[in-house]
N, C-alpha and C positions, 0 to 999 in steps of 0.2 A: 120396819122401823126406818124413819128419815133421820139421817147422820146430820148435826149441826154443828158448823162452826162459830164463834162469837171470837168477832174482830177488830181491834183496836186500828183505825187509821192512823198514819205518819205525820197525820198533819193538826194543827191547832184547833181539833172539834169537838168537844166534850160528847162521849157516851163511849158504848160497846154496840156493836151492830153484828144481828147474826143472818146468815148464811148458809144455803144448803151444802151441802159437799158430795159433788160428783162422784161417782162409783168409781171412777178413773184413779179419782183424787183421794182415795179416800186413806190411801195408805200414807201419804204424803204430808197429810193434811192433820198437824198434830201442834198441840199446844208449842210456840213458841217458834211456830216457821212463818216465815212473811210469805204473804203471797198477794194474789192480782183480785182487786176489788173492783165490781161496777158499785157506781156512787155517783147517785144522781146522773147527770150525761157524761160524766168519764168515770175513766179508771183511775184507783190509785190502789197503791200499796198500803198491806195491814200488816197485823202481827197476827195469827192465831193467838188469843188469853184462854180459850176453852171451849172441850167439843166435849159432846154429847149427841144425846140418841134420844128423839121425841118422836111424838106421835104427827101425823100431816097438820099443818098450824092451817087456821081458819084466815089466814091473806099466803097469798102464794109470794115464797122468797126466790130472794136471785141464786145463783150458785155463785162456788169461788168462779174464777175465771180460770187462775194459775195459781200454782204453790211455784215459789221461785229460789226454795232451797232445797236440795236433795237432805241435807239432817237439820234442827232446826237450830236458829241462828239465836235466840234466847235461850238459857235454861230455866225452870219454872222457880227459883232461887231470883234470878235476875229480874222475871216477871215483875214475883212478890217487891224486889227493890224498886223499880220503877212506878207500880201503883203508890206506894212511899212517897216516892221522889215528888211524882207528882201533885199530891195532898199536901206535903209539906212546903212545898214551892210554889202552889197554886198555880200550875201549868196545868196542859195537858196528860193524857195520858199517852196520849200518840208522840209528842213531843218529848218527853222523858224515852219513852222506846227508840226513840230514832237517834238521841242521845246515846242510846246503850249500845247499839248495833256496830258492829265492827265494821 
């Protein structure tokens, strides 16, 4: 099975984008921890919103880079608020998370 992660960017870009999750990573790499994204020609920072376990997808995906919290810095309570926040305030959803983050 290939472990995926779906991750919300920190920054002004509507979607969810998913992600393989390194064998390294994979303990790590849990709803609601930020970590390190390639995205387009750089990195940035996501949130983990949701992993799962698929079968090998017919386009080949990137992997995390980094997980850059050791526990995760949303709880899945706070998640559910920020998809909210963001619907109701018609921002983003990376933008509401980055909002929440201590």
């Amino acid at each position: 099975m290939l472990a995926l992660a779906h991750v919300v960017p920190l920054t002004p870009v509507e979607g969810v984008y998913t992600y393989r999750v390194p064998d390294a990573l994979a303990d790590e790499a849990v709803p609601g921890a930020r970590v390190l994204v390639s995205f387009g020609r750089r990195a940035l920072t996501g949130v983990i919103v949701k992993r799962d376990d698929g079968k090998s997808p017919a386009r080949k995906l990137k992997p995390l880079l980094d997980v850059l919290d050791a526990r995760p810095a949303l709880t899945p309570e706070l998640l559910d608020l920020t998809r909210w926040v963001a619907g109701y305030y018609l921002c983003s959803w990376g933008e509401a998370l980055r909002a929440a983050l201590p």
